[in-house]
KETI-426292 format. One record per residue: x, y, z of N, C-alpha, C in turn; residue number from 1. Coordinates in nm, 2 decimals. Each point is the difference from the previous one (the first is absolute). Layout:
<fivexs>
    n_u    n_v    n_w   ca_u   ca_v   ca_w    c_u    c_v    c_w kegu
      X      Y      Z      X      Y      Z      X      Y      Z  NUM
...
</fivexs>
This chain:
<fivexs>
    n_u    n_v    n_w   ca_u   ca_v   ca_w    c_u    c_v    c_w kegu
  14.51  -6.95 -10.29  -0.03   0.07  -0.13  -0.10   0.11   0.03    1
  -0.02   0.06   0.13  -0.09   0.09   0.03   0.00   0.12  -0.09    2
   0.16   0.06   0.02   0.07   0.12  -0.02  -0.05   0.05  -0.17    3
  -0.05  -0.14  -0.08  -0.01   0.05  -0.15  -0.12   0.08  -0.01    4
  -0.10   0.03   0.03  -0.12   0.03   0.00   0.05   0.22   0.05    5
   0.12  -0.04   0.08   0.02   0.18   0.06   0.10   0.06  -0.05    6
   0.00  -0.05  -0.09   0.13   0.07  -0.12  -0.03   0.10  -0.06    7
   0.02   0.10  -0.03  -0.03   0.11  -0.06   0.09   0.00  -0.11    8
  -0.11  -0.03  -0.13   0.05   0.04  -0.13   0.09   0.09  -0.07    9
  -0.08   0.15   0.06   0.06   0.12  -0.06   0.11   0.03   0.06   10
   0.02  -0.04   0.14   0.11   0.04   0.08   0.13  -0.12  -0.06   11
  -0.02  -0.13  -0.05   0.10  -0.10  -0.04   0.06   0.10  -0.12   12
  -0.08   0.05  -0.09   0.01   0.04  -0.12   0.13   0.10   0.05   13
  -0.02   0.11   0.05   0.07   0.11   0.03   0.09  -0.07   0.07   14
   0.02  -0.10   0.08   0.14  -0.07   0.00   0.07  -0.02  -0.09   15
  -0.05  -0.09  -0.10   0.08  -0.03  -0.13   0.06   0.09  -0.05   16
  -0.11   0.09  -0.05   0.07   0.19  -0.07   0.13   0.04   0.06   17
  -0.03   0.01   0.16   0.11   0.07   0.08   0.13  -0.07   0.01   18
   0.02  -0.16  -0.05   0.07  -0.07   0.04   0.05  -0.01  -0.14   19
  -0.04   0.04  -0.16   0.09   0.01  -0.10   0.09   0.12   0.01   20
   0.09  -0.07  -0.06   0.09   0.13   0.00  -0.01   0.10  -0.08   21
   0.05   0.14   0.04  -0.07   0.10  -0.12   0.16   0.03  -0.09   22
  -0.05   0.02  -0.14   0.14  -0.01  -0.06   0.04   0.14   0.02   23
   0.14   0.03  -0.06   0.08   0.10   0.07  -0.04   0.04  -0.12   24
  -0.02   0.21   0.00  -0.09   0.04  -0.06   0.17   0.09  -0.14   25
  -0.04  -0.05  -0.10   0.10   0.05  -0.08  -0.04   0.16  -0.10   26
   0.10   0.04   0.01  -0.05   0.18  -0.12  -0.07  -0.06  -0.12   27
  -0.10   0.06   0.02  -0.10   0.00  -0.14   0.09   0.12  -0.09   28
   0.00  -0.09  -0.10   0.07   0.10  -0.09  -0.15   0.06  -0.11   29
   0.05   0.15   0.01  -0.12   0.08  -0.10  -0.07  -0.06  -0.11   30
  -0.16  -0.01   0.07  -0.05  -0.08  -0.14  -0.08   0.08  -0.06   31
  -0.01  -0.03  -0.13  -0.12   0.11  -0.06  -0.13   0.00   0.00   32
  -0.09   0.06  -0.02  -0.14  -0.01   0.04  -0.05  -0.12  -0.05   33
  -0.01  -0.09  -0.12  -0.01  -0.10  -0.06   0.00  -0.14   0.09   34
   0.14   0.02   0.04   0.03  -0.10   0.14  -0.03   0.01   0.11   35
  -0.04   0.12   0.04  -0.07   0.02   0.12  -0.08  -0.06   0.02   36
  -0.06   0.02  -0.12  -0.23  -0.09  -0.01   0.03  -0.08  -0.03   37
   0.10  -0.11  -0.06   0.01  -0.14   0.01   0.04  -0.05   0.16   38
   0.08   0.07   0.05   0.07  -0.04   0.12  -0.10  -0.01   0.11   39
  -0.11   0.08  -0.04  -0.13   0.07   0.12  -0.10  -0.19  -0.06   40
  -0.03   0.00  -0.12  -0.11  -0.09   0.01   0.08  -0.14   0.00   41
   0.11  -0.01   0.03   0.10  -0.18   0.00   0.00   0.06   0.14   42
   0.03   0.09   0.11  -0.05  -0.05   0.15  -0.11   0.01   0.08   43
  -0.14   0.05  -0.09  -0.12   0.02   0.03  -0.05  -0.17  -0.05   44
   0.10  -0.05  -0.08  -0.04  -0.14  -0.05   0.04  -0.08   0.09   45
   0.13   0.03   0.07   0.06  -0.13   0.14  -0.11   0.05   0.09   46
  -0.03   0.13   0.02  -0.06   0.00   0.12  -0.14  -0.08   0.00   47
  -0.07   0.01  -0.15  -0.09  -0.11   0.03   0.01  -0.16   0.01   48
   0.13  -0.06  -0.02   0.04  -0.09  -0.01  -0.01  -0.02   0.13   49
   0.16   0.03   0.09  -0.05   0.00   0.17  -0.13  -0.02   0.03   50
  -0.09   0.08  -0.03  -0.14   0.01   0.07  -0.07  -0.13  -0.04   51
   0.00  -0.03  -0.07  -0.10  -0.11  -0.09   0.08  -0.10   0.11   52
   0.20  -0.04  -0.04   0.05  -0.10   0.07  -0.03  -0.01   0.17   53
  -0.02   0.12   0.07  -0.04   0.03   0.14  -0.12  -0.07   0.06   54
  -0.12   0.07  -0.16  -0.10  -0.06   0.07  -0.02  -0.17  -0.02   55
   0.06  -0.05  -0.09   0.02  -0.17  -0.05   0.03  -0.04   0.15   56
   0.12   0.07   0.03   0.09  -0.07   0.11  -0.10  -0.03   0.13   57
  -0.06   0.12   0.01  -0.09  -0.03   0.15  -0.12  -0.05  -0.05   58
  -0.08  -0.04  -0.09  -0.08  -0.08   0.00   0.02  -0.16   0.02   59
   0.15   0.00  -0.10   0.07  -0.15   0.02   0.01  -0.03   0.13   60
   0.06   0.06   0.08   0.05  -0.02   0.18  -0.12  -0.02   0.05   61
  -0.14   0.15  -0.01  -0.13  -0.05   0.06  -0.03  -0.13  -0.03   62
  -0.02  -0.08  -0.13   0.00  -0.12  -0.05   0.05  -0.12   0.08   63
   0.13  -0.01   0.02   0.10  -0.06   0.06  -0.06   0.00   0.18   64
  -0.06   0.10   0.06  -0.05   0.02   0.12  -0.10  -0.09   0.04   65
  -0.08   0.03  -0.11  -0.14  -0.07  -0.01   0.01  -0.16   0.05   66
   0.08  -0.04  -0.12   0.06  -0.08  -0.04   0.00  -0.15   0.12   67
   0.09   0.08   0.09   0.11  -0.03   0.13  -0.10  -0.02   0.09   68
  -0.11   0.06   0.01  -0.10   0.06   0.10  -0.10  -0.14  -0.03   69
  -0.05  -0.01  -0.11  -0.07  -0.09  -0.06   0.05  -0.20   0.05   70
   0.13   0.05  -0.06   0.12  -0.13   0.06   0.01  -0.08   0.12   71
  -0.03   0.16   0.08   0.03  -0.03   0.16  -0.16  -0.08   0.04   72
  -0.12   0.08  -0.05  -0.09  -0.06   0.05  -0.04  -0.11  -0.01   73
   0.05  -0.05  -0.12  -0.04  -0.16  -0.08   0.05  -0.08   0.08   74
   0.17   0.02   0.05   0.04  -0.09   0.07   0.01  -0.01   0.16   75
  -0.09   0.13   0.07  -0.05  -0.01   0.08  -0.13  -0.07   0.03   76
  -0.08  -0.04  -0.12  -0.12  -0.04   0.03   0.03  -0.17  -0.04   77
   0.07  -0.03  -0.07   0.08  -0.16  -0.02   0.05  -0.04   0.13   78
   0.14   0.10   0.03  -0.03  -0.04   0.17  -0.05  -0.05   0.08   79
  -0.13   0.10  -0.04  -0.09  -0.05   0.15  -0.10  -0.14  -0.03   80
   0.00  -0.02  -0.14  -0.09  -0.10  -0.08   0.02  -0.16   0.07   81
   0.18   0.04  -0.08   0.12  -0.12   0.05   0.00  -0.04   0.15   82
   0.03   0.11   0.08  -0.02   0.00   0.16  -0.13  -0.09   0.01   83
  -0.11   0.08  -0.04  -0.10  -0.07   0.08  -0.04  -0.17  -0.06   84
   0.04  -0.04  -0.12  -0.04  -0.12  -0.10   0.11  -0.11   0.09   85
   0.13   0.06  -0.01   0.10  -0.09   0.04   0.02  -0.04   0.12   86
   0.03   0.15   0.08   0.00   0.00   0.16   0.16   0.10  -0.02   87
   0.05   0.02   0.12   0.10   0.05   0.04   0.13  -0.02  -0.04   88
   0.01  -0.15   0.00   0.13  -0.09  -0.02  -0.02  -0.12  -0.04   89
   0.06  -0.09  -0.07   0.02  -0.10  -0.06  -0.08  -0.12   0.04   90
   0.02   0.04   0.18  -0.04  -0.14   0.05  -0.14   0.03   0.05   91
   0.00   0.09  -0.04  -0.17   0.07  -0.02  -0.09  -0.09  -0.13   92
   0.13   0.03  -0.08  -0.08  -0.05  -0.17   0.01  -0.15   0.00   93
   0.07  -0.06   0.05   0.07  -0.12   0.00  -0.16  -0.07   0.11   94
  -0.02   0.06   0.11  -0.12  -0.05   0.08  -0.18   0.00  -0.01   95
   0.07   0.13  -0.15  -0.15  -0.01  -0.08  -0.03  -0.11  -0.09   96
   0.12  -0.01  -0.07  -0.02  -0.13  -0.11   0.02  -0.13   0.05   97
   0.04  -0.02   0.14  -0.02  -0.15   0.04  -0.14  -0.01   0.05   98
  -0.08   0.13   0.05  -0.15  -0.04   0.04  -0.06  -0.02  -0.14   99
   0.01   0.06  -0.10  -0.08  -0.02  -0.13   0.02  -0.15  -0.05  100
   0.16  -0.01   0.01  -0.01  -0.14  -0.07   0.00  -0.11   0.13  101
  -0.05  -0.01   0.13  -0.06  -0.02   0.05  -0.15  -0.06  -0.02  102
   0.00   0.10  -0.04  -0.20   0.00   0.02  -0.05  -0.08  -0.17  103
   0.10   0.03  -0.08  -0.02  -0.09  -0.13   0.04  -0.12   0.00  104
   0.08   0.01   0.11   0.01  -0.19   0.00  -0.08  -0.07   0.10  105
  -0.06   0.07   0.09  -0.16  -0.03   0.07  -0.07  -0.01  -0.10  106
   0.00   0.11  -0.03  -0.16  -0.03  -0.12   0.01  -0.15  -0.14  107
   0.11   0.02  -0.02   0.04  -0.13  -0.07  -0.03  -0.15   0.07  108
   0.05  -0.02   0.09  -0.02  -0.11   0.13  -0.12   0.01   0.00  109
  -0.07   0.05   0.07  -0.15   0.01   0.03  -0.08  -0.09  -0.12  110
   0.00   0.11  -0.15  -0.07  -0.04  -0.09   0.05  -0.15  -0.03  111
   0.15  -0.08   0.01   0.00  -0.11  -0.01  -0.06  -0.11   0.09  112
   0.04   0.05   0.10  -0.10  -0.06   0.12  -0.12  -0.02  -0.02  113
  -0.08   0.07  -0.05  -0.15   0.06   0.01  -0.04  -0.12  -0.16  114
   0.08  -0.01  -0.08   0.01  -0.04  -0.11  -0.02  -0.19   0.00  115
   0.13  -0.02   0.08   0.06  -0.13   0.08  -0.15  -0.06   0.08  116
  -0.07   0.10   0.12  -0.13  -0.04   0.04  -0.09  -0.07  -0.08  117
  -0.04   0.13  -0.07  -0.10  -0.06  -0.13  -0.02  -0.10  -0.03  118
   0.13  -0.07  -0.06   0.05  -0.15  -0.07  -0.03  -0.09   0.08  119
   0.06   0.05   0.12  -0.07  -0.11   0.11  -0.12  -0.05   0.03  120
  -0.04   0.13   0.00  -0.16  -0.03   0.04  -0.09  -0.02  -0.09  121
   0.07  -0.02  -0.14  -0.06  -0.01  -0.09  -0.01  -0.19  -0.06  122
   0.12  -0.05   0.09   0.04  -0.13  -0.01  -0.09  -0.07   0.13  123
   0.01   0.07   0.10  -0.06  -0.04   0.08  -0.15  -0.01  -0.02  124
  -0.05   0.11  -0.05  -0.15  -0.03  -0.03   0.00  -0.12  -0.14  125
   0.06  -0.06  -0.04   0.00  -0.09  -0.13   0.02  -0.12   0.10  126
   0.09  -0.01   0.11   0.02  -0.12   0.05  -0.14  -0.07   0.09  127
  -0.07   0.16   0.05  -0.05  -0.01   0.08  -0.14  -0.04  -0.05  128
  -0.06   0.05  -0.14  -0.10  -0.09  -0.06   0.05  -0.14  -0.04  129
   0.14  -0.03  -0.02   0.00  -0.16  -0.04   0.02  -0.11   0.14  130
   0.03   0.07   0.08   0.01  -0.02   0.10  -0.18  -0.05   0.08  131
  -0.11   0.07  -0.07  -0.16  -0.02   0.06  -0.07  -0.11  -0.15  132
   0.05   0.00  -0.10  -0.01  -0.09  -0.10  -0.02  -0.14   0.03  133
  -0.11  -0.06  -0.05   0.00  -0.13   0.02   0.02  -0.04  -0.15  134
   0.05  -0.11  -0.05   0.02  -0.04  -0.14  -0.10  -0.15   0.04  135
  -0.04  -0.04  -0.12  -0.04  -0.14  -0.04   0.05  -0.04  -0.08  136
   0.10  -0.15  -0.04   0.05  -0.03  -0.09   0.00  -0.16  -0.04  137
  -0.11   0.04  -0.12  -0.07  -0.15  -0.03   0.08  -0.10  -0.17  138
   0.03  -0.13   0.07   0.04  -0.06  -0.11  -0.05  -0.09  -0.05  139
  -0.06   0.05  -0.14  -0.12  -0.10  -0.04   0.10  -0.11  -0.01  140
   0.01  -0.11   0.06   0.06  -0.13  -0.04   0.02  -0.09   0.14  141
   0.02  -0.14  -0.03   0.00  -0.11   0.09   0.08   0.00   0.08  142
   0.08   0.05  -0.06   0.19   0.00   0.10  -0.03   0.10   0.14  143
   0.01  -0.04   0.08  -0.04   0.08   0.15   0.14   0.06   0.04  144
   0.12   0.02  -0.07   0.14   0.05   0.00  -0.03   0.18   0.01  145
   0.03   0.09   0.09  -0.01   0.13   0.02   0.15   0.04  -0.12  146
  -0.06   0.04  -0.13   0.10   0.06  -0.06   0.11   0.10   0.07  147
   0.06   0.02  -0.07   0.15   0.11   0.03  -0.08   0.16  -0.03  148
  -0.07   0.00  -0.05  -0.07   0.12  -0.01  -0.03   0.07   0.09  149
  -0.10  -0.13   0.05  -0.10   0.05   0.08   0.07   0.06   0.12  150
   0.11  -0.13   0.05   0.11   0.00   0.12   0.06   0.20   0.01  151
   0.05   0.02  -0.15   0.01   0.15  -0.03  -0.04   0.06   0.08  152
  -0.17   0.00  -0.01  -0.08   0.11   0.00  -0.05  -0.02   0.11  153
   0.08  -0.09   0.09  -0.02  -0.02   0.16   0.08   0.08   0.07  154
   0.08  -0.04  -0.06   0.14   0.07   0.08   0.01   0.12  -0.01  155
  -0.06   0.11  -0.13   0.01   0.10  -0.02  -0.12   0.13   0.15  156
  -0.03  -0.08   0.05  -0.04   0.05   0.13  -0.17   0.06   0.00  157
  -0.03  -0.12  -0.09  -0.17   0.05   0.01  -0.09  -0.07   0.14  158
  -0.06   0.03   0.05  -0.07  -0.03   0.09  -0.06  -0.11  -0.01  159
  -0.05  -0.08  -0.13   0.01  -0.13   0.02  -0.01  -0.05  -0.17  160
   0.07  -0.09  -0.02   0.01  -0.05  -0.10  -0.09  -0.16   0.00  161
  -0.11  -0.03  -0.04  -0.08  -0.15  -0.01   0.03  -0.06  -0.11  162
   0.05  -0.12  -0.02   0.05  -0.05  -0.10  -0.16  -0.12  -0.06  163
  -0.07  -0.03  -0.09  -0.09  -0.05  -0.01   0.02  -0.11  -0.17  164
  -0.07  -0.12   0.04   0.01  -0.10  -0.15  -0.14  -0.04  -0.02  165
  -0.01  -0.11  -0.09  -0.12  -0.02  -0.03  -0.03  -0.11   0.10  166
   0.09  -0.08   0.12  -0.04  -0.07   0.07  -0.04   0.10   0.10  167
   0.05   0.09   0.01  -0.04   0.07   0.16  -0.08   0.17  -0.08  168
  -0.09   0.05  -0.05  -0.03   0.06  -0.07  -0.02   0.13   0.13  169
  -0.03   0.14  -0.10   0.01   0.11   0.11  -0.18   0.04   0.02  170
  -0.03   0.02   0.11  -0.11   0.09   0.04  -0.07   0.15   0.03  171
  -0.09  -0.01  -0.03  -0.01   0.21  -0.01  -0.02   0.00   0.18  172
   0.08   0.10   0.05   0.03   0.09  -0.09   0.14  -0.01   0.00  173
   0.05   0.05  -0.17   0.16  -0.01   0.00   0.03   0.11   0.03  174
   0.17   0.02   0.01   0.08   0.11   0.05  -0.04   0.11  -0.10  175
   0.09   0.10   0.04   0.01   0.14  -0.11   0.03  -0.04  -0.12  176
   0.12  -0.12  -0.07   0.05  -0.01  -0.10  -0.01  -0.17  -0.04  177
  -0.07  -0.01  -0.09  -0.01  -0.14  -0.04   0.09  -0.05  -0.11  178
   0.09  -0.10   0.01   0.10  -0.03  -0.10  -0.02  -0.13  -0.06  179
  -0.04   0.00  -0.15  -0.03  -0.11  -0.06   0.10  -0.01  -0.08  180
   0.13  -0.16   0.03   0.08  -0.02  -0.06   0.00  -0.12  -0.10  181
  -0.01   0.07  -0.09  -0.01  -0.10  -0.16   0.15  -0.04  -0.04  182
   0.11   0.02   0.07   0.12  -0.01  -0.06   0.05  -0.15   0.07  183
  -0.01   0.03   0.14   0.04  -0.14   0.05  -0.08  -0.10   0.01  184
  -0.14   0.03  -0.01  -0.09  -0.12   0.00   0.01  -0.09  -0.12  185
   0.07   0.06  -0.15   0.04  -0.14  -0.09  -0.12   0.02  -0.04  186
  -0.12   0.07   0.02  -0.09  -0.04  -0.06  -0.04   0.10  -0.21  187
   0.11  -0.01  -0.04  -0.05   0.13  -0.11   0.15  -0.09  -0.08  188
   0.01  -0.12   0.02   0.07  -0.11  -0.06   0.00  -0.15   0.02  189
   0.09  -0.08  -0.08  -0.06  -0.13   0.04  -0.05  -0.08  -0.12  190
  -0.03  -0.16   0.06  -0.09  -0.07  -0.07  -0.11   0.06  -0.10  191
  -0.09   0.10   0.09  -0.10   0.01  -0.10   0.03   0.11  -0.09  192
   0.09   0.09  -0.01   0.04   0.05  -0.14   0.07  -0.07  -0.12  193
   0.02  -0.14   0.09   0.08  -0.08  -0.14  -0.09  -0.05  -0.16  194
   0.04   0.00  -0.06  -0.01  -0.03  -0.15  -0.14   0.12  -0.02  195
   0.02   0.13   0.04  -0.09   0.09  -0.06   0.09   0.10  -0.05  196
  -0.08   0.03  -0.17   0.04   0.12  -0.04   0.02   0.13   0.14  197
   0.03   0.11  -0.12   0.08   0.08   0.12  -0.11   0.09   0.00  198
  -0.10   0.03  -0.08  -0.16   0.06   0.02  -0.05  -0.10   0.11  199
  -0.03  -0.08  -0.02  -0.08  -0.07   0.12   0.07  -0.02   0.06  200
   0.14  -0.01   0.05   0.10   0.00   0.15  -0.05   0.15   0.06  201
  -0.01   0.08  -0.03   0.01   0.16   0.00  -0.18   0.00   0.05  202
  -0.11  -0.05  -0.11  -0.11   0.06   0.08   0.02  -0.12   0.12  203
   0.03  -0.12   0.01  -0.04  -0.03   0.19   0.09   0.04   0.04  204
   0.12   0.05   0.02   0.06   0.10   0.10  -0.09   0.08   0.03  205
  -0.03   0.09  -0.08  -0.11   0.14   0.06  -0.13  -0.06   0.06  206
  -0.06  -0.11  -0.07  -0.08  -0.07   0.08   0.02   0.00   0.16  207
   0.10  -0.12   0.00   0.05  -0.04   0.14  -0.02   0.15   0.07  208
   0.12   0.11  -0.02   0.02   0.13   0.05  -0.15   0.05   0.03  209
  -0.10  -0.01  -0.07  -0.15   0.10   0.05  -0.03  -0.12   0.12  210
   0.00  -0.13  -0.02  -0.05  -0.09   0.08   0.07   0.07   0.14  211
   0.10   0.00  -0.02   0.08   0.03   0.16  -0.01   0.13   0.03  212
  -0.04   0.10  -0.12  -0.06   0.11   0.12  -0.13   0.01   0.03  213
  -0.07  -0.05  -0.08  -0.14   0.00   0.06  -0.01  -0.08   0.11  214
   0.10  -0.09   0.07  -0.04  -0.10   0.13   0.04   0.14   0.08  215
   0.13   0.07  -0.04   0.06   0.10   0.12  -0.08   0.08   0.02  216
  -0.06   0.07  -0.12  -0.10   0.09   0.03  -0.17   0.00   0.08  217
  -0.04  -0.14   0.04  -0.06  -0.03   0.10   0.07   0.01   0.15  218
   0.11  -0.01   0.00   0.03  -0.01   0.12   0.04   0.17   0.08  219
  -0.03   0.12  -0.12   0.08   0.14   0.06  -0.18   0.07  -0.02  220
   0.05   0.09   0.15  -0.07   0.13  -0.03   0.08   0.10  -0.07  221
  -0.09   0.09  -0.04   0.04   0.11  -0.11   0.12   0.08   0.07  222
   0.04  -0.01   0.15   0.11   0.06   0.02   0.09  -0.08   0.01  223
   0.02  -0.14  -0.07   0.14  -0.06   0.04   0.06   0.02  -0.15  224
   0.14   0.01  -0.02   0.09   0.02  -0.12   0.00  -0.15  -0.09  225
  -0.01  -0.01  -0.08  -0.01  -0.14  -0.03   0.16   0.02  -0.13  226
   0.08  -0.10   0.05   0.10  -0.03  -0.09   0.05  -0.10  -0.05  227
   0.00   0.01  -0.14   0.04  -0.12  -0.07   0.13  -0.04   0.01  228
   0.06  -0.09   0.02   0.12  -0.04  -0.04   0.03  -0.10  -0.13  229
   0.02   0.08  -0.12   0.01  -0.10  -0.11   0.15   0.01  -0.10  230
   0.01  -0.09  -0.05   0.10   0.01  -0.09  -0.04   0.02  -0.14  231
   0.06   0.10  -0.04  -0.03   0.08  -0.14  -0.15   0.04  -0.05  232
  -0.04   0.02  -0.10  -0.09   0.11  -0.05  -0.17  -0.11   0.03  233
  -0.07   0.07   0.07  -0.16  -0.07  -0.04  -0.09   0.13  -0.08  234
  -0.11  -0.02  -0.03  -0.05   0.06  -0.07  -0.11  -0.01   0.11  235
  -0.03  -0.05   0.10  -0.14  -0.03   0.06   0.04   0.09   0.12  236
   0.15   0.00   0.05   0.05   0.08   0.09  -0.02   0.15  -0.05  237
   0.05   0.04  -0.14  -0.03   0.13  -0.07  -0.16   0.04   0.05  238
  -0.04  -0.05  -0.07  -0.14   0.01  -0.02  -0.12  -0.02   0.13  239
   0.06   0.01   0.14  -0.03  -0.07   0.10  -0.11   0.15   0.03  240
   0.04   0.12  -0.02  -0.02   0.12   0.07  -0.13   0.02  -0.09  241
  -0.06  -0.07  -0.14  -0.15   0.03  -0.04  -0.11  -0.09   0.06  242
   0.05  -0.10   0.09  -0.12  -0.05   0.10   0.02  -0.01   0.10  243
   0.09   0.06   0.06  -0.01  -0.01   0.14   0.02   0.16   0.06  244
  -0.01   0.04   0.09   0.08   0.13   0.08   0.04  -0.03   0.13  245
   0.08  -0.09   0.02   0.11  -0.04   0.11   0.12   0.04  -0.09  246
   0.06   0.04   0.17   0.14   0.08  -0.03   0.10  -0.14  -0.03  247
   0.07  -0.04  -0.10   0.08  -0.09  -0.03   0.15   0.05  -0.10  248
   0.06  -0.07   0.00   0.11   0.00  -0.01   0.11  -0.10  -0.03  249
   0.08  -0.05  -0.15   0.07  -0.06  -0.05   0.14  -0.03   0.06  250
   0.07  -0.12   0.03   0.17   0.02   0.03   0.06  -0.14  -0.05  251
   0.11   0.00  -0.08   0.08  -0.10  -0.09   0.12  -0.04   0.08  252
   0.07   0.07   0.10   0.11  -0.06   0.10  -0.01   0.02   0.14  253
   0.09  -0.07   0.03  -0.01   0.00   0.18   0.05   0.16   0.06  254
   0.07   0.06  -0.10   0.03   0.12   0.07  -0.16   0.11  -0.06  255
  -0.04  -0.01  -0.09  -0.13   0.08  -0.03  -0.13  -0.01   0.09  256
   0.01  -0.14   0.05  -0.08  -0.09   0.08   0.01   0.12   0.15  257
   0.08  -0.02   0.04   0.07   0.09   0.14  -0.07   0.13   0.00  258
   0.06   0.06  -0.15  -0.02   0.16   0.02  -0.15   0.05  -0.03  259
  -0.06  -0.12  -0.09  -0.15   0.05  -0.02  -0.07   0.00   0.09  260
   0.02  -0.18   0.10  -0.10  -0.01   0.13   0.06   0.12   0.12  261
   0.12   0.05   0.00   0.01   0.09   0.06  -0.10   0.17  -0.01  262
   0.01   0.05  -0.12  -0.07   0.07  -0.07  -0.11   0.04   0.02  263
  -0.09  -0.15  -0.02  -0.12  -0.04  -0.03  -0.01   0.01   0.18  264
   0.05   0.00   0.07  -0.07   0.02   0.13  -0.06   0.16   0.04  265
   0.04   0.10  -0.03  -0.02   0.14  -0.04  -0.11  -0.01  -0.05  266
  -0.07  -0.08  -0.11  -0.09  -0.03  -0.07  -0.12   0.01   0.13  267
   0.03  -0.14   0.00  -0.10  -0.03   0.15   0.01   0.07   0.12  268
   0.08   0.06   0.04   0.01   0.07   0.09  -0.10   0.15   0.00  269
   0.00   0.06  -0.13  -0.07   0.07  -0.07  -0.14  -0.02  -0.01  270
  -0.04  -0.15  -0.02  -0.14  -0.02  -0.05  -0.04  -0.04   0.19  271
   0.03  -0.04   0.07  -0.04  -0.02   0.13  -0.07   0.15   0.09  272
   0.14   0.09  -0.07  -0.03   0.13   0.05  -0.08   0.12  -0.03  273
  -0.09  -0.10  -0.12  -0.11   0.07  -0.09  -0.14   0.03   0.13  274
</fivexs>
């Protein structure tokens, strides 16, 4: 499209002219002066017609040049855009987008990986304090039988689980986590709630309940976790936190039992590291 730019306008023009045909020239028959001066200003009128349509014509064409020239460069500079973004050939473009989505499926891997770690070592440091944990687990009662609880919270992989009764009682100093179980020791039912209203069944329950924390609470320093194990609501357990400041802690089943002494070792772990 070089050739558009070296076109000569005026010279196309004078083609066109030279290339209509000129009509064959017929006898003017005698006109009178009247028609003359019409005849003179109707082709003084074409002649400006031509001129006006002449110069329309080659501004339109210049236009049209422009135009083309404008065209050419746009899509020489996309060209080179496309060339350089894509590559040469297909297997050009095809070797770019397998490194890209390459590298996004690295980066995806990685961050799950990296993610996957975490959890681990996040499990690992939880196993690894229950794992340095020592539990104490005392049953106020006669029966020297090691509950199913306790067996639990052996197996669950604490570093030592001591099972303790009122025949074989525990000594300071206790572990990190002291567990006072009111549920199997029987002791928060029985003979001696029989034939009492349900006010006075209710104040010696919470009686009994202070009696047996205040024996536990001789036996802990201020960094062992002290946990109750009771069945249903006390008010002495509520209310435990306006005279004392030992870290303690409530559980009503054997699976709450698990997750709190588990828990509760983070507690102690914490206050050791004070």
């Amino acid at each position: 499209m070089d050739w558009l730019p070296s076109i000569d306008l005026s010279h196309l023009w004078n083609l066109v002219i030279a290339q209509t045909p000129t009509p064959t020239p017929t006898p003017s028959p005698v006109l009178t002066p009247a028609k003359n001066l019409n005849d003179i200003e109707l082709l003084k009128s074409q002649l400006e017609f031509l001129k006006a349509t002449n110069g329309q014509l080659g501004e339109s064409f210049n236009r049209f040049v422009a135009a083309m020239q404008f065209t050419l460069v746009v899509f020489a500079f996309l060209g080179g855009f496309l060339a350089f973004a894509v590559g040469k050939n297909l297997d050009d473009a095809k070797k770019v987008a397998s490194q890209l989505i390459n590298r996004e499926v690295e980066n995806k891997i990685a961050d799950l990986v990296q993610s996957e770690v975490e959890s681990v070592k996040r499990s690992l440091q939880r196993e690894r304090v229950i794992g340095s944990t020592v539990v104490d687990y005392y049953l106020p009662s006669d029966d020297t039988t090691e509950p199913d609880d306790c067996k639990l919270l052996r197996t669950r992989g604490f570093a030592k689980v001591r099972f303790w009764h009122q025949k074989r009682k525990p000594k300071k100093p206790v572990g990190d986590i002291f567990v006072l179980d009111l549920i199997n020791s029987k002791l928060l039912e029985g003979q001696d709630f029989a034939g009492l209203s349900k006010d006075d069944a209710r104040n010696k329950r919470e009686e009994k309940v202070k009696n047996q924390i205040d024996l536990a609470l001789n036996w802990l320093d201020k960094a062992t976790v002290l946990v109750i194990y009771i069945d249903g609501f006390s008010e002495e357990v509520k209310n435990l936190a306006t005279r004392v400041d030992y870290y303690y802690v409530a559980a009503n089943t054997s699976v709450t039992l698990i997750g709190i002494v588990a828990d509760s070792a983070y507690v102690a772990e914490g206050q050791h590291n004070l």
